[in-house]
GUSE-255770 format. One record per residue (C-alpha): residue number from 1; residue in one letter; x, y, z. Coordinates in steps of 0.25 Angstrom, whole numbers, padded with zeros to 4 digits. Layout:
<sites>
i,aa,X,Y,Z
NUM,A,X,Y,Z
...
</sites>
This chain:
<sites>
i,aa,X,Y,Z
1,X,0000,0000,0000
2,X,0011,0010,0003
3,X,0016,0007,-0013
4,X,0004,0010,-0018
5,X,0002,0022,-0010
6,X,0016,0026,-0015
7,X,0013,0024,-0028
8,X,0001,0032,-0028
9,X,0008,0045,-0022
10,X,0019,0041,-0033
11,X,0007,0044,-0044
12,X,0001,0054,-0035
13,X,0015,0064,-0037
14,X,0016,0060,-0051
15,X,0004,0065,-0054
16,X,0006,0078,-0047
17,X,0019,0079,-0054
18,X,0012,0080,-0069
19,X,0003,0090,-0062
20,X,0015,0101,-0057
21,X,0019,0099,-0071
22,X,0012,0112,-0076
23,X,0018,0122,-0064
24,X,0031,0115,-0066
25,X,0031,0120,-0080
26,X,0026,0133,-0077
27,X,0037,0135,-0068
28,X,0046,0128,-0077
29,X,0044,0137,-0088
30,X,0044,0150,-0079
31,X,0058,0146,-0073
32,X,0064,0144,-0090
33,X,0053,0151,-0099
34,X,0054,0137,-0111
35,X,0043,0127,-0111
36,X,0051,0118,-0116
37,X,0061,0120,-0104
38,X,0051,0118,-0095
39,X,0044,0108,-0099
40,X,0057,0100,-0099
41,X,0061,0104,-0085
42,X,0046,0101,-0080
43,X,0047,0086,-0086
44,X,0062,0086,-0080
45,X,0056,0090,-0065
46,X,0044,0080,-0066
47,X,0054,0069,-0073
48,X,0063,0072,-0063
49,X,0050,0073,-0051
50,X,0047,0058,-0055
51,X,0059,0052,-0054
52,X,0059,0058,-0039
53,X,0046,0057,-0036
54,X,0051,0049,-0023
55,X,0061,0060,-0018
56,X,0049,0067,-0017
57,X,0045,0067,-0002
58,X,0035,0075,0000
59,X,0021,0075,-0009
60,X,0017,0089,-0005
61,X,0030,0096,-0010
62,X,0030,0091,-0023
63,X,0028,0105,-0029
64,X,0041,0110,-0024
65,X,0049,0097,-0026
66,X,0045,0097,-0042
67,X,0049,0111,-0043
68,X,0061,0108,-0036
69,X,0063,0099,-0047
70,X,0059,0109,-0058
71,X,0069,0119,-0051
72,X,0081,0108,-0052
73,X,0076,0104,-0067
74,X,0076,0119,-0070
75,X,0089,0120,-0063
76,X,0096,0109,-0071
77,X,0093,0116,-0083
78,X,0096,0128,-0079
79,X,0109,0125,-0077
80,X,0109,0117,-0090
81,X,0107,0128,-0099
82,X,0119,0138,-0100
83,X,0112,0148,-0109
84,X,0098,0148,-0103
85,X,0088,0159,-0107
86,X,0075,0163,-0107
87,X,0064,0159,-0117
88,X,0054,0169,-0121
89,X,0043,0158,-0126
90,X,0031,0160,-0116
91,X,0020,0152,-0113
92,X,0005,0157,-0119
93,X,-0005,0158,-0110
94,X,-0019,0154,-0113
95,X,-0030,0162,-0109
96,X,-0043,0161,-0109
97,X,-0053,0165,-0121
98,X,-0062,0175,-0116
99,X,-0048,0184,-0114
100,X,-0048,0195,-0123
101,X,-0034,0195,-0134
102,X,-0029,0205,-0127
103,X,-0030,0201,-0113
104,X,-0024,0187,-0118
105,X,-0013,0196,-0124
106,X,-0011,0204,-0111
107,X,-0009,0192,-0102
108,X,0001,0187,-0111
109,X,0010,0199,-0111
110,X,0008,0201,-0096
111,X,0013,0186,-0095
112,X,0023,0187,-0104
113,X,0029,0199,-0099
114,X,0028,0192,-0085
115,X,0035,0180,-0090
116,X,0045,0188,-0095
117,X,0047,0194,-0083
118,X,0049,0181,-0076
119,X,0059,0177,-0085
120,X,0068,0189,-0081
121,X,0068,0186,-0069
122,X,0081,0178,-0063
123,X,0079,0162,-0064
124,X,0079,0161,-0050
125,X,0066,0172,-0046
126,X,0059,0165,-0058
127,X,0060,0152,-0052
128,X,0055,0158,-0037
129,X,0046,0167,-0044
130,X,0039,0157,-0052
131,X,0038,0145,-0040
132,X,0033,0156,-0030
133,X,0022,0165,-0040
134,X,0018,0154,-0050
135,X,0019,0141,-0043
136,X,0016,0146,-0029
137,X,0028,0140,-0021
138,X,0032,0144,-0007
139,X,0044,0151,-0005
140,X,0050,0138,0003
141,X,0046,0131,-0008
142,X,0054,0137,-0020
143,X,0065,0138,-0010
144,X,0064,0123,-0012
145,X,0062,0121,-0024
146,X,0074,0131,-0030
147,X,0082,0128,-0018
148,X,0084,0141,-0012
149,X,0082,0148,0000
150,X,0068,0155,0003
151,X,0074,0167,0005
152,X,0080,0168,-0010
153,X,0065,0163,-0015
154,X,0060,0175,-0009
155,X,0070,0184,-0013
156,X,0070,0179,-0027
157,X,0053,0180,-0028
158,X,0054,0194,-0024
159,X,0066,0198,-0034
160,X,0058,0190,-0044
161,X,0045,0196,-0041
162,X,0051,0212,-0042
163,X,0058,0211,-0055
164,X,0043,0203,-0061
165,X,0038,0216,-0055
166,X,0046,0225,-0059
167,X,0047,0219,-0073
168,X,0033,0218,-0074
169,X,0028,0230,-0068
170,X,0027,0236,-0083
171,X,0013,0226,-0083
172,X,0006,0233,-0071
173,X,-0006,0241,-0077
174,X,-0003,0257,-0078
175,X,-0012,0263,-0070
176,X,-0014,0279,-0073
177,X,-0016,0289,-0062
178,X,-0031,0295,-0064
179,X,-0032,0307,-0059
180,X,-0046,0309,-0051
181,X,-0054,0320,-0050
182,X,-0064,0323,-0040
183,X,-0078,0326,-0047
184,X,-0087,0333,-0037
</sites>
């Protein structure tokens, strides 16, 4: 009975590994900006996920121990690649139908003139930016994952949010001074 048990949870992470797939590409992909890149370092992480399932020893940290993975997968080709750099090809989002043209249009710069913004920043605030604002982690967590201390995660968050702030602050809607007259 405890085999089968075993073997059950055995399938029960499994299947919960195809389902981080999504979020592990969208961090993938935030982290190196090429689908084709990320797609590969995703497969690698949950290849990589499988093979250790058993080192696993907690259930309920599975999150952080696949983006751990991620991280090192990332890390590995990172350091690979001598002459690494940026590619511009975004992803197209799709909206829904009852959106005008032009508001579909607006999103798309205002997304692409945030992603572009996110791909100035330095490697390591994207990566504690994106595990912190997209994927939600706790600070403690994404200490973990990159291996580095808390306190660094939160310097790194901050610089990375002021320079997306100022970078983007060209977005924020101008809003004119009206003059108001008292009419008696």
């Amino acid at each position: 009975m405890n085999l089968l048990s075993l073997l059950v949870g055995d399938a029960d992470i499994r299947s919960q590994l195809k389902e981080r797939r999504t979020r592990l590409y969208r961090v993938a992909y935030s982290w190196c900006h090429d689908r084709a890149l990320a797609d590969d370092l995703v497969q690698e992480a949950l290849a990589r996920g499988l093979a250790r399932l058993h080192q696993l020893r907690n259930p309920a940290q599975l999150d952080s121990w696949l983006f751990k993975i991620l991280h090192n997968c990332w890390r590995d080709c990172f350091r690979c690649q001598k002459g690494f750099q940026d590619v511009d090809e975004l992803e197209d989002y799709h909206y829904a139908h009852d959106d005008t043209p032009e508001q579909i249009h607006s999103r798309s710069q205002v997304v692409d003139r945030v992603r572009a913004a996110v791909a100035l920043l330095p490697i390591g605030q994207r990566q504690v930016l994106t595990l912190i604002d997209l994927e939600e982690f706790s600070y403690n967590q994404v200490a973990e994952i990159l291996e580095i201390p808390v306190g660094t995660v939160m310097s790194r968050l901050c610089r990375g949010r002021q320079s997306l702030k100022a970078t983007l602050i060209e977005l924020a809607p101008q809003v004119k001074a009206v003059a108001l007259r008292s009419v008696k």
